[in-house]
N, C-alpha and C positions, 0 to 999 in steps of 0.2 A: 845511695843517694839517687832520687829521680826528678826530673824534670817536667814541667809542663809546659804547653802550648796552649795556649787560649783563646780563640779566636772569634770576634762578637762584632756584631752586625747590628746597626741601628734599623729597626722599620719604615721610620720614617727621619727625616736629617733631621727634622726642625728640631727634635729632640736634644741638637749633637749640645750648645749651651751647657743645657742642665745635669747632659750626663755627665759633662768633662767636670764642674762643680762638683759632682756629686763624688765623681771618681777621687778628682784631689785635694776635697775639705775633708770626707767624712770617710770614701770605702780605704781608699790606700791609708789612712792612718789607723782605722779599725783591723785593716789584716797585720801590721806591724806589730801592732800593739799585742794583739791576741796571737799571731804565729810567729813573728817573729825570729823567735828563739830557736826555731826548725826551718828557717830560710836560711838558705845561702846566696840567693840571688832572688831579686824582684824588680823587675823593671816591664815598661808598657811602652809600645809601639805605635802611634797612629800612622793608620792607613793614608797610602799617599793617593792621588786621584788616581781614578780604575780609570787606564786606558782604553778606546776602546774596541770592544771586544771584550771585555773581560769579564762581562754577565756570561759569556758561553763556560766559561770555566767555574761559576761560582763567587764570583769576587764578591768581599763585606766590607763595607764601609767604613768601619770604625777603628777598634784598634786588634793588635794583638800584644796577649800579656805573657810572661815568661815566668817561671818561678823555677828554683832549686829546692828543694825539698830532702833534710835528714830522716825526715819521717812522714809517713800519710798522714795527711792535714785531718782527714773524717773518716768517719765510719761509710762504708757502700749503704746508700738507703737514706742518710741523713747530709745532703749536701751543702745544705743552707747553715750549717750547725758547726763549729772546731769544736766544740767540746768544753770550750773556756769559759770563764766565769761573767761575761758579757755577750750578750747578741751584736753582729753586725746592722749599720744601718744601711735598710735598703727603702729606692722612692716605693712608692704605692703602688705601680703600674710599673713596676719595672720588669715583672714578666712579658707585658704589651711592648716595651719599649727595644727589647733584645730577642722576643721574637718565640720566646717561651709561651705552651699553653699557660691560659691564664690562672688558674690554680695549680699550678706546678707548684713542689717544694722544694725542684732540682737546680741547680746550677747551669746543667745542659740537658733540656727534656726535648727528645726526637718524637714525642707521641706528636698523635692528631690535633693541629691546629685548624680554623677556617679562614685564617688571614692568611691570603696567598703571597707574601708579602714576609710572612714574619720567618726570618730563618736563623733558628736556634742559634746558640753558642755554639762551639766546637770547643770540648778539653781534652787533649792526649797527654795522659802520661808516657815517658817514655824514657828510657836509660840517660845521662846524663852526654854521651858521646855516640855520634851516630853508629848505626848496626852497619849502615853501606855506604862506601864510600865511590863514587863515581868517577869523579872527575874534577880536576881541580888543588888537590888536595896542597901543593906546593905554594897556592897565591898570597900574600902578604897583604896586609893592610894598607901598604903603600902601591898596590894594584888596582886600588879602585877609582873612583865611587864605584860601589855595584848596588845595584837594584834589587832585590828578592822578590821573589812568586814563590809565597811557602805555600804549599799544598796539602790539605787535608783531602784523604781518598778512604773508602771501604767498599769493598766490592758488594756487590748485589746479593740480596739476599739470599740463601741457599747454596751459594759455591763459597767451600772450604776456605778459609785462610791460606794454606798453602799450596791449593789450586791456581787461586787470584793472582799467590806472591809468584808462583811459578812464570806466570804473564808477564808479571810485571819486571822481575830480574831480568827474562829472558828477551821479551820482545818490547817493553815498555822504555827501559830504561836507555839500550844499546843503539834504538833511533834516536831518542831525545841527547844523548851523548855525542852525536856527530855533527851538532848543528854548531859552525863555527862561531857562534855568539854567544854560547854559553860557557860562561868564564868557573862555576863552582857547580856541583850536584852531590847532594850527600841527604839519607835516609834514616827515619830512625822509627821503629815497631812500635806500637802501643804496646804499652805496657800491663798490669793490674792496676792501681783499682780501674775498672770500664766507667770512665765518667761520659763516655756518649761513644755511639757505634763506631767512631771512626779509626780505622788500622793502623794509618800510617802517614809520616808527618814527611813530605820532600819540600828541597829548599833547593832552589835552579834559580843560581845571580847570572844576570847580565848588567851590560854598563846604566842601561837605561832603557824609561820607557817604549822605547822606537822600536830597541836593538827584540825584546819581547814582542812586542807585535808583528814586527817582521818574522816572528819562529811561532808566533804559535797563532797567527791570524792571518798574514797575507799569506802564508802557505802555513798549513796545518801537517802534524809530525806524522809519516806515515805509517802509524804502526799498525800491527797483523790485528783482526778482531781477534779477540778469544773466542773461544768456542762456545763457552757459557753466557754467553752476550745475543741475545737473542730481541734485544730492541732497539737501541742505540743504531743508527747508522755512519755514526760522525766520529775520528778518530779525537778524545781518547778513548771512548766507549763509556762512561762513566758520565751518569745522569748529572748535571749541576746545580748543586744549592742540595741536592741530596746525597748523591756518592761522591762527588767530588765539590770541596768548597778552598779556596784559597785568599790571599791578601795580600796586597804590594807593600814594601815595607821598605824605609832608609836602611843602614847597618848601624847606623847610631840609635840609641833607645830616646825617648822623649823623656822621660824621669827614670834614675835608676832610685827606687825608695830607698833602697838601705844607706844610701852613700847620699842622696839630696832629698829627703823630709822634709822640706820647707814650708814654711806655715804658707794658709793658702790667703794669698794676697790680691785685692780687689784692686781698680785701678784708677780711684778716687781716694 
């Protein structure tokens, strides 16, 4: 079983409306319908307001989505495609609208755009339980509310995968761990299929938006540069909106599909 993280970014808000319509009249009952039967879990997050600060890190607007997965949804190469006996609907512009070049046929396309503005999807697959476990691991439900900053990161282009993670175990993780407002920290690897460049998925809860700010804006996390970092002057060393993109997130999902399908209901 593998999991995904999804994380999509409107270009411009005025969109936000039509995408939420689109999302839960026509795409969430299209992926049910057609995958279904190889989900174990499907539920969507809207982003909460990006504190601020939180364009230094990457932050997307919209939502993030989650899936359980018994099997690989598609083929590498055909993303827009499960293979079912019905096509998904998508708007017309909805490459423009999530940040994709606009003849993309991807679901998450990192090629060359000229909208400086438009910043792809982000999908990690990734093991169903996290690969590292930091901090945390004890807290209950009844600990909260906690707030999430899930982080999508991949290191720069040309250093090793376990160059980058060497960094990041050793010196990334062991600062961001001592800062007394972070209440969980736990990691999980990309997986196969590569549905977009990004390595690795962190999820660092504090109580709330304040307790965030104060750790990673009025004082930033001291960590060592790496050695392969050779533009970056700003600690975490990782470009935003390109190697690093993240999302602020409740702990409660906004619709879980599998368990509330509910026709979609207008309010006249």
């Amino acid at each position: 079983m593998k999991r995904t993280y999804m994380t999509t970014n409107l270009t411009d808000l005025n969109d936000l409306p039509r995408m939420n319509r689109w999302l839960f009249k026509e795409h969430s009952v299209d992926a049910v319908s057609q995958v279904g039967h190889i989900l174990t879990r499907y539920r969507t997050f809207r982003a909460l307001p990006i504190p601020e600060g939180g364009e230094l890190y990457g932050a997307y607007n919209w939502r993030l989505t989650e899936h359980c997965w018994v099997e690989d949804p598609y083929k590498e190469g055909a993303e827009l495609s499960h293979g079912t006996a019905l096509n998904e609907i998508w708007p017309a512009d909805y490459n423009e609208i999530v940040g994709n070049p606009p003849n993309s046929d991807l679901r998450c396309d990192w090629g060359v755009s000229d909208n400086p503005n438009a910043h792809p999807p982000v999908m990690v697959f990734c093991n169903t339980r996290p690969d590292d476990d930091f901090k945390g691991k004890n807290l209950t439900i009844n600990d909260g509310p906690f707030f999430r900053f899930v982080v999508s990161l991949r290191y720069p282009g040309g250093v090793p995968f376990g160059v980058g993670d060497e960094w990041f175990i050793n010196e990334f993780m062991p600062v961001v761990c001592q800062q007394d407002e972070l209440l969980r920290a736990f990691s999980f690897k990309a997986i196969p299929p590569p549905s977009s460049p990004f390595q690795r998925v962190l999820e660092l809860w504090y109580r709330d938006s304040k307790a965030w700010k104060r750790n990673w804006v009025d004082t930033v996390p001291a960590i060592k540069k790496p050695d392969w970092e050779t533009t970056s002057q700003r600690s975490p060393y990782l470009e935003p909106y390109k190697e690093l993109v993240c999302i602020f997130l409740e702990e409660m999902p906004e619709r879980d599909y599998l368990r509330d399908m509910s026709p979609y209901f207008s309010t006249f």
